[in-house]
N, CA, C and O atoms as a GROMACS GRO file, in nm:
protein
  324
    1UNK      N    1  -5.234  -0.527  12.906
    1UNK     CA    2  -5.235  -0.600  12.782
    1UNK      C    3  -5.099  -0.581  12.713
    1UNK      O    4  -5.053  -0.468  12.696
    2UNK      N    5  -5.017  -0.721  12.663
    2UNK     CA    6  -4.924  -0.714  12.580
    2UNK      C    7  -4.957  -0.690  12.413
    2UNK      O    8  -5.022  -0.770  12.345
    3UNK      N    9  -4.907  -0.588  12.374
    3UNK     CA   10  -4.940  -0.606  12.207
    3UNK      C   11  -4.771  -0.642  12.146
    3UNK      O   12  -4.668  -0.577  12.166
    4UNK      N   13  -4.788  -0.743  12.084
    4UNK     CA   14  -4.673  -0.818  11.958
    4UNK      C   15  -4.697  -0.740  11.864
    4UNK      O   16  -4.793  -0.664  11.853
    5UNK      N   17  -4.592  -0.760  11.777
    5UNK     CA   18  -4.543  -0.675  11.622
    5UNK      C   19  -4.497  -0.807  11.549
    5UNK      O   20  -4.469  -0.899  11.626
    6UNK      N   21  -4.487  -0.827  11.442
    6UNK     CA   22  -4.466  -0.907  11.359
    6UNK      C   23  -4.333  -0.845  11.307
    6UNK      O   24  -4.248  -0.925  11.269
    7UNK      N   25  -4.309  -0.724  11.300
    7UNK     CA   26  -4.233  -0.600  11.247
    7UNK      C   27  -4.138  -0.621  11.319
    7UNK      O   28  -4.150  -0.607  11.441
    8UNK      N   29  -4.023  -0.661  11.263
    8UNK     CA   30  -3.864  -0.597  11.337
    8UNK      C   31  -3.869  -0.507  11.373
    8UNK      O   32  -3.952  -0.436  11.317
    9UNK      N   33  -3.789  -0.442  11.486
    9UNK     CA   34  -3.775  -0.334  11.569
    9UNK      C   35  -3.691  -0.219  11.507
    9UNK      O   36  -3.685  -0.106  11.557
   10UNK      N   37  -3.618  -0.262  11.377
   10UNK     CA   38  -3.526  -0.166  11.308
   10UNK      C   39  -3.641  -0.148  11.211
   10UNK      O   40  -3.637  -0.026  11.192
   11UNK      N   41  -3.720  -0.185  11.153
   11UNK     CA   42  -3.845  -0.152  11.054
   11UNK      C   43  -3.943  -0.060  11.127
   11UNK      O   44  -3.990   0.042  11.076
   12UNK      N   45  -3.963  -0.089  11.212
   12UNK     CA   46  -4.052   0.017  11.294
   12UNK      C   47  -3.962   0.139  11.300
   12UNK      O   48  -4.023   0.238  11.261
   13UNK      N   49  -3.844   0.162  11.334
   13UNK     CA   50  -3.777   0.279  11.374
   13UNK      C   51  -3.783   0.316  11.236
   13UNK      O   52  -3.820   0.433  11.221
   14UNK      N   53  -3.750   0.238  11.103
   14UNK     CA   54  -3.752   0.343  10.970
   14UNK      C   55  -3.866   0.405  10.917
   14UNK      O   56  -3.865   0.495  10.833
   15UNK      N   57  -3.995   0.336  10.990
   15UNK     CA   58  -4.128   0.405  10.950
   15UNK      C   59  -4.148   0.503  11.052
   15UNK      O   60  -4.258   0.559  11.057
   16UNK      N   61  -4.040   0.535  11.149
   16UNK     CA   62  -4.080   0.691  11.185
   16UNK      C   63  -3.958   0.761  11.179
   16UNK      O   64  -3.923   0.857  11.247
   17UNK      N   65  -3.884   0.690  11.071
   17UNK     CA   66  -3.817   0.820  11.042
   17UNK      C   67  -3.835   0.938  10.942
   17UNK      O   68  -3.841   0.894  10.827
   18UNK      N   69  -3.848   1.106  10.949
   18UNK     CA   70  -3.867   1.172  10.826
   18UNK      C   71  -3.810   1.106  10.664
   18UNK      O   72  -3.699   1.056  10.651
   19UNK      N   73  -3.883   1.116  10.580
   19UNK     CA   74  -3.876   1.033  10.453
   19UNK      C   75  -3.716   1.058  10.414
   19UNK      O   76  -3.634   0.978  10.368
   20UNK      N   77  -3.703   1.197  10.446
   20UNK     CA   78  -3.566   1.232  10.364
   20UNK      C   79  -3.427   1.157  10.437
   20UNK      O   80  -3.317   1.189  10.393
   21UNK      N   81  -3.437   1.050  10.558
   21UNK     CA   82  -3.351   0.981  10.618
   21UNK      C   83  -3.363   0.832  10.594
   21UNK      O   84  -3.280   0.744  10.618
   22UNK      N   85  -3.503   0.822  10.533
   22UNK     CA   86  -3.516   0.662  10.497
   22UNK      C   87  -3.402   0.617  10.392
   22UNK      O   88  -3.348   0.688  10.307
   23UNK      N   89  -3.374   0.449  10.425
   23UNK     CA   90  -3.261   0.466  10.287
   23UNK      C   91  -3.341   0.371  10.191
   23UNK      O   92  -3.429   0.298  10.238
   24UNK      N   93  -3.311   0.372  10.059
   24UNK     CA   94  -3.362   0.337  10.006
   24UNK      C   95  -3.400   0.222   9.940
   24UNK      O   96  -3.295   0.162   9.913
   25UNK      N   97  -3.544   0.128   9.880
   25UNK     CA   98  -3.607  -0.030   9.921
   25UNK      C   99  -3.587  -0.087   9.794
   25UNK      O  100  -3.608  -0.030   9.686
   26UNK      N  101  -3.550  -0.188   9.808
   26UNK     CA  102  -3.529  -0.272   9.694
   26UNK      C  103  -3.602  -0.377   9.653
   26UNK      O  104  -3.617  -0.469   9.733
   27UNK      N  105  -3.669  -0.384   9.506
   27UNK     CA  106  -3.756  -0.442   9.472
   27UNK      C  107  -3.730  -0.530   9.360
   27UNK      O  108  -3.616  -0.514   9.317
   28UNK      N  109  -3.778  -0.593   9.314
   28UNK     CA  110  -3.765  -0.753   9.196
   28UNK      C  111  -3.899  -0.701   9.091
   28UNK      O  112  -4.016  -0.676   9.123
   29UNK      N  113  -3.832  -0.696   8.958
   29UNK     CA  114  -3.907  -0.701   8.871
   29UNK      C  115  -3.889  -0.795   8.745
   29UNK      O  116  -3.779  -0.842   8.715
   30UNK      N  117  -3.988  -0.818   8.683
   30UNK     CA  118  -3.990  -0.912   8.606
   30UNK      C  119  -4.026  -0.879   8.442
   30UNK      O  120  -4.137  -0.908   8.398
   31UNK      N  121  -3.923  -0.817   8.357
   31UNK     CA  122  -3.942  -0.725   8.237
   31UNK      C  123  -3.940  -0.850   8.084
   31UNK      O  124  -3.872  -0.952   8.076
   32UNK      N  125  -4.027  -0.801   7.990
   32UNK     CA  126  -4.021  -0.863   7.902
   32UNK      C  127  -3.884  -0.854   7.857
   32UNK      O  128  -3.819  -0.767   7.917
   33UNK      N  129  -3.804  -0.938   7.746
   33UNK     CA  130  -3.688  -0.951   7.729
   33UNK      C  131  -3.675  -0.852   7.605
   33UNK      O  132  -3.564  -0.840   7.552
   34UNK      N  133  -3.772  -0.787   7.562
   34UNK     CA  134  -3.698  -0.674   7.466
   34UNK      C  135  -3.682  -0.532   7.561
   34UNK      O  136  -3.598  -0.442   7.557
   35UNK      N  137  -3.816  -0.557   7.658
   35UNK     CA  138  -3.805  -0.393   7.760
   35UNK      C  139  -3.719  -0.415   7.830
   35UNK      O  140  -3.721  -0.327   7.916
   36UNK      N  141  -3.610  -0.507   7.856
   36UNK     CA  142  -3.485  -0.532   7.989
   36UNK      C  143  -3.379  -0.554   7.829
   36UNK      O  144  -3.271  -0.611   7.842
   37UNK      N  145  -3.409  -0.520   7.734
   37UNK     CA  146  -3.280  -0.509   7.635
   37UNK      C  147  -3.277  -0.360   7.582
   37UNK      O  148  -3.174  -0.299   7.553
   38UNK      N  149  -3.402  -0.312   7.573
   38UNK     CA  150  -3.425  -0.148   7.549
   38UNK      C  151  -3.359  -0.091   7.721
   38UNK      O  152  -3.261  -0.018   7.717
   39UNK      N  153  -3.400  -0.116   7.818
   39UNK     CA  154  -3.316  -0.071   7.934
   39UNK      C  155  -3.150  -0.082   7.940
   39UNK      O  156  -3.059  -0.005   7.972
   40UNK      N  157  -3.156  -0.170   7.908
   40UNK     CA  158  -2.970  -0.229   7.916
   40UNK      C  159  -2.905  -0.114   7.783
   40UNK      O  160  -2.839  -0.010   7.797
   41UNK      N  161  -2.947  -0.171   7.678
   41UNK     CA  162  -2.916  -0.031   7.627
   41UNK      C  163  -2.928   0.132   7.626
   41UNK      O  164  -2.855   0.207   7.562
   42UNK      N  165  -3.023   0.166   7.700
   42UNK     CA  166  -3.033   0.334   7.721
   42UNK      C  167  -2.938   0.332   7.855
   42UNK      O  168  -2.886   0.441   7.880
   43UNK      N  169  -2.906   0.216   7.952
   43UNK     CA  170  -2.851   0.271   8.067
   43UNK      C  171  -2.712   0.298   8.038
   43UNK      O  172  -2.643   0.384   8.092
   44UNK      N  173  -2.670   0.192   7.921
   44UNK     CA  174  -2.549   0.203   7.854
   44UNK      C  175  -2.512   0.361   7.772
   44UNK      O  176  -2.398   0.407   7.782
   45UNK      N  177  -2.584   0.412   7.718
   45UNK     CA  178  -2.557   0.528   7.640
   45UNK      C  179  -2.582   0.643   7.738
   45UNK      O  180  -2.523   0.751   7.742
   46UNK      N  181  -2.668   0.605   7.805
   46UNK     CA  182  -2.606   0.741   7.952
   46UNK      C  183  -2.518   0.698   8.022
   46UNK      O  184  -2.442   0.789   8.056
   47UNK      N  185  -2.488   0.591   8.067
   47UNK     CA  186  -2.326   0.581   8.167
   47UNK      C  187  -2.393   0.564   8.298
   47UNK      O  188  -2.353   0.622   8.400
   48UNK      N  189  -2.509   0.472   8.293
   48UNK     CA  190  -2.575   0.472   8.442
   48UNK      C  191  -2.584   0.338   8.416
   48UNK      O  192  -2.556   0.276   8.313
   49UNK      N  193  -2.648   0.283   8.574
   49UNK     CA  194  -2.651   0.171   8.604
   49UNK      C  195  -2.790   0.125   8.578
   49UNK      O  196  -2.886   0.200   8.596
   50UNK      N  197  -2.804   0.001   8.535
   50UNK     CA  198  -2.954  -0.022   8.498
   50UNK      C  199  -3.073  -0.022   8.616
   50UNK      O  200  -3.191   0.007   8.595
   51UNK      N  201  -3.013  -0.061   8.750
   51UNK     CA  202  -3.085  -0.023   8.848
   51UNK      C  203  -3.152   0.125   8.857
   51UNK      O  204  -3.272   0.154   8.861
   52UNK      N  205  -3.000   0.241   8.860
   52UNK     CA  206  -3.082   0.376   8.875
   52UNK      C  207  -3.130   0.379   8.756
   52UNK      O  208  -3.191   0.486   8.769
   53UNK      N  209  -3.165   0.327   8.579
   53UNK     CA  210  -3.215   0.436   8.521
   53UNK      C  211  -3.355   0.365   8.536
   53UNK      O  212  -3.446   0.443   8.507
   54UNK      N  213  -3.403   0.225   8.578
   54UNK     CA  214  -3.532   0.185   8.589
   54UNK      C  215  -3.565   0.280   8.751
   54UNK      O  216  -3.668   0.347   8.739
   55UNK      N  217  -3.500   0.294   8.885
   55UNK     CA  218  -3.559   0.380   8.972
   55UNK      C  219  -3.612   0.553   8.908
   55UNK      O  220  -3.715   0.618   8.926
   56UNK      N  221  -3.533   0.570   8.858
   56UNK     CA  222  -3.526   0.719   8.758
   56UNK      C  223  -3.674   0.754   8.675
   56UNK      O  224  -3.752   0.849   8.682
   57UNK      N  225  -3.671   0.656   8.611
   57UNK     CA  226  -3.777   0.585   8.510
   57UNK      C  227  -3.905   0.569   8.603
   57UNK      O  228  -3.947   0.680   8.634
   58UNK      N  229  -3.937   0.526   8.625
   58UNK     CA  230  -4.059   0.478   8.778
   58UNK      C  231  -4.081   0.595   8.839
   58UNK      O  232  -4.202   0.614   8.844
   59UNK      N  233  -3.989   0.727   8.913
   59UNK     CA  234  -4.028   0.792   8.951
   59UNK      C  235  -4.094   0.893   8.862
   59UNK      O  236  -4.199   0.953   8.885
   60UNK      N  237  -4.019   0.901   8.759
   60UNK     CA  238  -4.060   1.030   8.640
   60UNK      C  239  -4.189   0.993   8.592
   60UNK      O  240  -4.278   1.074   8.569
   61UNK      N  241  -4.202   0.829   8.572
   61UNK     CA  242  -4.335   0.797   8.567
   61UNK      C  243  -4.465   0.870   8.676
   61UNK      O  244  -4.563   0.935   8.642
   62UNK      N  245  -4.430   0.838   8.785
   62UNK     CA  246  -4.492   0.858   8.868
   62UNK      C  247  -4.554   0.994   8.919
   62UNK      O  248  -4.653   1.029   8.983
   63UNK      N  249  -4.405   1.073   8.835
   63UNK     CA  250  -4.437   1.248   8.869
   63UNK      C  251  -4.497   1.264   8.782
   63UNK      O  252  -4.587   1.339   8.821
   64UNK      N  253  -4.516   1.236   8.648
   64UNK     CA  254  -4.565   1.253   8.532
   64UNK      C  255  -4.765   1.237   8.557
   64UNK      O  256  -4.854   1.317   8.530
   65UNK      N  257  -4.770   1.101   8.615
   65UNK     CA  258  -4.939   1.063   8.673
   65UNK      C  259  -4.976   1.153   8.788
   65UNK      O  260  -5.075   1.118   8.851
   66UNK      N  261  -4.891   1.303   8.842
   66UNK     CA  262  -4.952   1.303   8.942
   66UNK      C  263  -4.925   1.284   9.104
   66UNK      O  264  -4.941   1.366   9.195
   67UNK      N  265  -4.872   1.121   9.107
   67UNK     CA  266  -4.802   1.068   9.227
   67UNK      C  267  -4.689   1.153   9.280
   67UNK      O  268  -4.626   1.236   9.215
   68UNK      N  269  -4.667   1.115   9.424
   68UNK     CA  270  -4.574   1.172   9.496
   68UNK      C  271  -4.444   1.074   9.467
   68UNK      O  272  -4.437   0.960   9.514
   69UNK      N  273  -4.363   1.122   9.400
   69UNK     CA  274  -4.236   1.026   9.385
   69UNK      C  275  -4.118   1.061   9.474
   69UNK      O  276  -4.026   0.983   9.499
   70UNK      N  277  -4.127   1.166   9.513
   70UNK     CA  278  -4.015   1.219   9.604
   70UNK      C  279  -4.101   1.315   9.728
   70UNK      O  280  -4.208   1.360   9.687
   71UNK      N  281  -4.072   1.343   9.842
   71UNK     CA  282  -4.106   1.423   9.964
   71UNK      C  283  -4.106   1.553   9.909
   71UNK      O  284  -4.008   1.579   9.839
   72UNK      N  285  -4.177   1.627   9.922
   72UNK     CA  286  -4.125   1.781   9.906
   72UNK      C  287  -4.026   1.845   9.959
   72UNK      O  288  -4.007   1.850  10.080
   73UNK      N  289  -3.946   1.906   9.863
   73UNK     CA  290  -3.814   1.979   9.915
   73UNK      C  291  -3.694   1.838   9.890
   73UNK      O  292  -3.574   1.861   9.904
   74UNK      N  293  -3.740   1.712   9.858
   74UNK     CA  294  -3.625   1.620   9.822
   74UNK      C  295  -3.604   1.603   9.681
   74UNK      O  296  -3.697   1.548   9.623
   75UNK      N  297  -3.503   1.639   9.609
   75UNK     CA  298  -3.485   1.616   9.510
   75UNK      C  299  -3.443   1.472   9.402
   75UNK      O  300  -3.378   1.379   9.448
   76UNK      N  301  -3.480   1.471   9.292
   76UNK     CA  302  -3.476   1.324   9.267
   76UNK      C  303  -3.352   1.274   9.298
   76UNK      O  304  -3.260   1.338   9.350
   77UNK      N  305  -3.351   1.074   9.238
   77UNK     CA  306  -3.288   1.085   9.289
   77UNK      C  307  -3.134   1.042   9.198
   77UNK      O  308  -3.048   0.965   9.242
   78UNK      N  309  -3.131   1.101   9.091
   78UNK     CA  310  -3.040   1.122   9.003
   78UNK      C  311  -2.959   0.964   9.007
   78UNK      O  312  -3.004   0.850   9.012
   79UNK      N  313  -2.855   1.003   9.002
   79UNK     CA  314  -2.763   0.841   9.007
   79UNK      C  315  -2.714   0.809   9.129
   79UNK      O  316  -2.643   0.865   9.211
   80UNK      N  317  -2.781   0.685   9.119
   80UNK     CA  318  -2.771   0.588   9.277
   80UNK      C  319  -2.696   0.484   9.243
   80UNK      O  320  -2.678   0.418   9.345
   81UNK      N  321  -2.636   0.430   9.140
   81UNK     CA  322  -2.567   0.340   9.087
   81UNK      C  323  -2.566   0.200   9.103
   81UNK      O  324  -2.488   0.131   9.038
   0.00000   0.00000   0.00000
């Protein structure tokens, strides 16, 4: 029996790679226009990029509920720019 993948062959190799070698996924969000003007401004007064301080943001969320936001032993992931 032949089994097909729908999955690219470089997608399969990143889902077995240990987490701490995966690189990292990029996603589309869709923010009300005062919460993407409250972002633009806090990323501005820290000197970060609005990308890392919403990834930053999401994970701290996430550690905060509980969730696994980072692998154990990986540390966040500070500025990704």
């Amino acid at each position: 029996m032949v089994v097909t993948s729908s999955v690219p062959d470089s997608s399969r190799r990143h889902e077995l790679l240990p987490h701490s070698f995966r690189s990292p996924r990029r996603v589309t969000v869709t923010l009300p226009q005062q919460t993407y003007g409250q972002l633009l401004q806090r990323s501005d007064c820290e000197g970060r990029s609005l990308s890392n301080l919403a990834a930053f943001l999401l994970e701290l969320g996430l550690r905060q509920n509980g969730d696994t936001a980072a692998a154990p032993g990986q540390r966040s992931t500070g500025k990704h720019g």
